[in-house]
N, C-alpha and C positions, 0 to 999 in steps of 0.2 A: 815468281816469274809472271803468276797473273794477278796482278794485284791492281791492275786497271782495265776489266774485265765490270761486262753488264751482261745479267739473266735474259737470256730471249726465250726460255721457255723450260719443260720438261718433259723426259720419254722414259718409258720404264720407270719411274720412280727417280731418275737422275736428273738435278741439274744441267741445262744444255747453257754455256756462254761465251762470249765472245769478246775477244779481247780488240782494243781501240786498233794494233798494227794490222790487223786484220780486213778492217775497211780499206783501209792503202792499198796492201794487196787484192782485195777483191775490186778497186780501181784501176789497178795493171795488170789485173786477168781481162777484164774488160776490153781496157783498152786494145790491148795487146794484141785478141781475139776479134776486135771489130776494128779494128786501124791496118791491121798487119796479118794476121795471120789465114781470115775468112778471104778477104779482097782480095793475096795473092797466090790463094789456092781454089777457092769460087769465084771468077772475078764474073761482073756482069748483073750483081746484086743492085740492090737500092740502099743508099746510105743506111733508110732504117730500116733494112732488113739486115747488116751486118751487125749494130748496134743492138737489137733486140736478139738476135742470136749468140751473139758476143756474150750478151748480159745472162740469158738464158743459162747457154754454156757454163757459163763461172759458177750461177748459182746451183746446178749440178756437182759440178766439181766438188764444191764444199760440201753438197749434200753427199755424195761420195764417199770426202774424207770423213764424215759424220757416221756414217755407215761405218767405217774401217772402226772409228775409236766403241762405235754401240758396242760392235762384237765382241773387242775385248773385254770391252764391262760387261756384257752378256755372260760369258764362260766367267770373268771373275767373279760377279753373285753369284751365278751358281755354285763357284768353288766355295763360299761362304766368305770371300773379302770383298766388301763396301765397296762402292764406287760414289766419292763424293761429289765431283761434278764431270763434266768435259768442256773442254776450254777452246774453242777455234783460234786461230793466231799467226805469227806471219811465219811459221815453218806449218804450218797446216793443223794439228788437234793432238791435244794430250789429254786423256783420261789422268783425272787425278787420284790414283786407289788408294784405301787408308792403309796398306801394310802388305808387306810381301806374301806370295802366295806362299801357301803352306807346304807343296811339294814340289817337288823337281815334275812331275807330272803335269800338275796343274797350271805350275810357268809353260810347261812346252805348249799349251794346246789354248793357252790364254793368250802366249804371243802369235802360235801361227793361226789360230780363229783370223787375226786381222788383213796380214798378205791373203789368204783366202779368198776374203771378201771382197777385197780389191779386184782379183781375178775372176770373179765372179761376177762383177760388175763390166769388166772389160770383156767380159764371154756374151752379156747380154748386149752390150754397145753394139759387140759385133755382128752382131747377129742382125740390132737392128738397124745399122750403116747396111748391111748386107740386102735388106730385102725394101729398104727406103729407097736405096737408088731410083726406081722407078717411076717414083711419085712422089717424093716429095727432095727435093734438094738440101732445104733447110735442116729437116732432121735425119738426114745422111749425113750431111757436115757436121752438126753436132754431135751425133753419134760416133762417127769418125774420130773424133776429138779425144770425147770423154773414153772412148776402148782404149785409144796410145795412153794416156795418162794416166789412166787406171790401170795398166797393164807397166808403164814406169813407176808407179806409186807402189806397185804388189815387190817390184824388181828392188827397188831403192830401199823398200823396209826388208826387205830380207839379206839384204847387205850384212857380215857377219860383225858389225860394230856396235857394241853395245854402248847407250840404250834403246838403238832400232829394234825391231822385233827379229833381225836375225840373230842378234847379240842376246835377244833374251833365248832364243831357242840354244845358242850357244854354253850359256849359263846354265840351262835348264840339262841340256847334256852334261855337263859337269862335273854339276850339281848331280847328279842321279849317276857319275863314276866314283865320285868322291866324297857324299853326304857331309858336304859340309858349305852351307850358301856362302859364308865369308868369302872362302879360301874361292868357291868359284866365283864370285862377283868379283873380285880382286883379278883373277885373271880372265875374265871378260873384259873388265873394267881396262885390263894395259892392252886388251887386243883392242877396246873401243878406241883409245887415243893414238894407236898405231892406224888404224882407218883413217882417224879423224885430221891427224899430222900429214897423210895420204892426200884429203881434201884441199887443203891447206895448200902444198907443196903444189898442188896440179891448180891450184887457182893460183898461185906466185904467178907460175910458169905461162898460164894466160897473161897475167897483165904483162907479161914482159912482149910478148905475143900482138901486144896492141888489143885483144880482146879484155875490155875493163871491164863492163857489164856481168860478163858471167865469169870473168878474173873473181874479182872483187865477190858476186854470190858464193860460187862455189868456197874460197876459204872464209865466206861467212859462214857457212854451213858447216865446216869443221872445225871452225872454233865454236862455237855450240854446241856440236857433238862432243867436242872435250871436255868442256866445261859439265856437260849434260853428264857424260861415264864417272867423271870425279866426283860431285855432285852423289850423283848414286852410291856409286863406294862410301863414300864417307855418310850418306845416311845410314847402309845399312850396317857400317860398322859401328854406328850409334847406337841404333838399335838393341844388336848384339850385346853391348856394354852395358846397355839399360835396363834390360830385359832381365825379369828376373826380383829386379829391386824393386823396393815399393817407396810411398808415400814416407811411411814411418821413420825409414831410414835418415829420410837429407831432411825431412819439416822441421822449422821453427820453433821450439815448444816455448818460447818465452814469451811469448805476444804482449806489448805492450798494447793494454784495450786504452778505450777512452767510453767517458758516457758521451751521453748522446746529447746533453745540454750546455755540453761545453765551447765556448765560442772562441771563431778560430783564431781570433788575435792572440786569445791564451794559450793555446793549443800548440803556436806557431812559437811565442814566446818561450813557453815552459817545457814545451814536448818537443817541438819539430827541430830547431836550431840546437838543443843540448846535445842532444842523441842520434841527429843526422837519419834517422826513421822517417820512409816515405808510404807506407801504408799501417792502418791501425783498425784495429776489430772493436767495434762499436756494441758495447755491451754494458749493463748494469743491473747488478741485482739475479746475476749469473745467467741472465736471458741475450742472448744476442738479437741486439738491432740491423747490423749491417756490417759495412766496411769503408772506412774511409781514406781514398788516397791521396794523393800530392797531385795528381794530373787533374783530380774535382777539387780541389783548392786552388790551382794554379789559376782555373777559370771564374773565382769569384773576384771581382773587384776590388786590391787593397782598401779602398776608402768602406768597403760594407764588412768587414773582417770581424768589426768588434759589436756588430747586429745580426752578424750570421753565425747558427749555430751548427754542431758536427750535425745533427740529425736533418739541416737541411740540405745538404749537399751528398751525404754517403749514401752508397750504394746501398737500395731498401734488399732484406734478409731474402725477399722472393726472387729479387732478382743477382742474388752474388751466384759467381762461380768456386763450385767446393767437388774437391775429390774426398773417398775415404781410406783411412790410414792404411788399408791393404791394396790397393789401387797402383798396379804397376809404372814406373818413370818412363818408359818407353811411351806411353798412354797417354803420360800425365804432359809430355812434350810434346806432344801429337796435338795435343788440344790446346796447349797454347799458341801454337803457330797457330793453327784453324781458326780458332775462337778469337785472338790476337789480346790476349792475355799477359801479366806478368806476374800473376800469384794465384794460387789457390788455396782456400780457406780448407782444411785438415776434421773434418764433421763426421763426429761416428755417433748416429741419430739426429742429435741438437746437440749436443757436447763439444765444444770448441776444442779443438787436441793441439791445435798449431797450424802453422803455414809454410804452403811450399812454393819459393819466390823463385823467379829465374837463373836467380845466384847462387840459388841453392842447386840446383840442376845442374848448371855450369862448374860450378868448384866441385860437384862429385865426379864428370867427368874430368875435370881438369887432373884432378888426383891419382883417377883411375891411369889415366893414361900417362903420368907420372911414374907410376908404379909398374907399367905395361903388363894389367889384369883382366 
């Protein structure tokens, strides 16, 4: 989902970024707020005084939703789950965590941490709209602003639709009736596209209304939330499948190696075309060099094929990614998405044990789920 996303910084130890939609959107907060919304509720302003409060405004706003997403990473390191980055974007910020919390407890108070926050920020808005009045205009209207918004932001994530944060509280009760996260995520997950179908239905029903604008967002909004609740389901019923198994299980142990002085014309000739093999463990003398695959050949120049050697192009032994053969598949899928990976070299010390390639991942589930185990 963020995969055209740029680092602007770091807090706590986490990753803060922002994804490209997100600029757009922080142009129609702007606008929106300095065209429309400042002028005809403070009128009598100076052009740039709506636009510098407009601008102001929005960058609050985000800093807001920034706030909302900390908290939840806040209580989830504490619970002892990662939080790999947070992401701002044009539905507002998604903490990215590396894996479901561990208890039905630590879901409850991880998802309501964030509505919290929200309301705690519209408690201080209000307070200080309330006592601006006086003296300053500017920041009575923006304060003004930021309390509704943060006070619909705390209301709108507590919506029982999962993967809002009232769906995770949903799940989290459940989950702590029933001990068993599947079975609740699975019925979070049909109440979240029941919301979501909700949204959907009531944005039709605008545009029929002649209202396009917020026709149109609103069941953009619920289809992303359905999308969002499936999504979930089916990771964590990944997980569940995965979980448990290791390395050992699905890895390679045939590995065709190659030495490291072999050039790729032969390579491509005698090894890649016979046996349709797109990576290869670069080894000789039972030392491993590296690894070399088909996406670092694809980039060398046919015409330099038969002056280029394996050792010039594979990946050097410092820099390969290797799991070892007790190394759980739930883990071992985790990290190739992240790291954006298609194999892991199977290392227990220096001892090459085999490889475990994305194909091997996918046909253990394919199987499993064949077998419904």
């Amino acid at each position: 989902m963020f995969g055209n996303s740029v680092r602007i910084g770091r807090i706590l130890g986490i990753d803060i970024r922002v994804d490209y939609s997100w600029f757009i959107v922080f142009v129609l907060v702007t606008w929106s707020l300095a065209g429309q919304y400042f002028p005809s509720t403070y009128p009598g302003w100076s052009s740039t005084a709506y636009w510098v409060v407009g601008a102001l405004t929005a960058v609050l706003f985000f800093l807001s939703v920034l706030a909302h997403e900390l908290a939840h990473s806040v209580v989830s390191q504490a619970s002892g789950v990662p939080v790999k980055d947070i992401t701002l974007f044009i539905f507002g910020g998604a903490a990215r965590i590396s894996d479901e919390p561990q208890t039905a407890g630590g879901e409850f108070w991880m998802a309501l941490v964030g509505p919290l926050t929200s309301l705690a920020i519209a408690a201080v808005s209000g307070v200080v709209w309330w006592v601006s009045h006086a003296f300053s205009p500017y920041l009575h209207a923006l304060a003004g602003w930021l309390g509704v918004i943060n006070l619909s932001l705390a209301l709108f994530n507590l919506i029982p639709g999962f993967p809002l944060d009232g769906g995770r509280i949903f799940r989290a009760l459940v989950w702590a009736l029933t001990g068993n996260l599947r079975q609740a995520t699975r019925i979070a997950t049909n109440l979240g596209r029941l919301v979501a179908y909700g949204f959907i239905l009531f944005g039709v029903l605008q545009l029929f209304s002649g209202n396009w604008v917020n026709g149109l967002w609103i069941a953009f909004i619920g289809w992303f939330l359905d999308n969002a609740a499936t999504a979930s389901y089916r990771r964590v019923a990944l997980r569940e499948m995965l979980a448990g198994h290791t390395a050992r299980e699905v890895m390679t142990t045939e590995c065709q190696w190659v030495p490291p002085n072999l050039t790729l014309d032969t390579l491509i000739e005698q090894v890649i075309l016979p046996t349709g093999r797109r990576c290869f463990p670069v080894q000789e003398g039972g030392r491993l060099y590296g690894l070399l695959t088909l996406h670092r050949i694809s980039q060398v120049p046919r015409q330099a094929w038969k002056d280029t050697r394996v050792e010039d192009v594979m990946i050097p032994r410092a820099e390969l990614k290797t799991v070892r053969p007790d190394d759980e598949l739930d883990v071992i899928l985790d990290r190739m998405t992240t790291e954006d990976v298609n194999q892991f070299l199977v290392l227990d010390a220096d001892e090459l044990l085999g490889m475990v390639a994305r194909d091997n991942l996918l046909n253990f589930i394919r199987i499993r789920s064949e077998l419904d185990l």
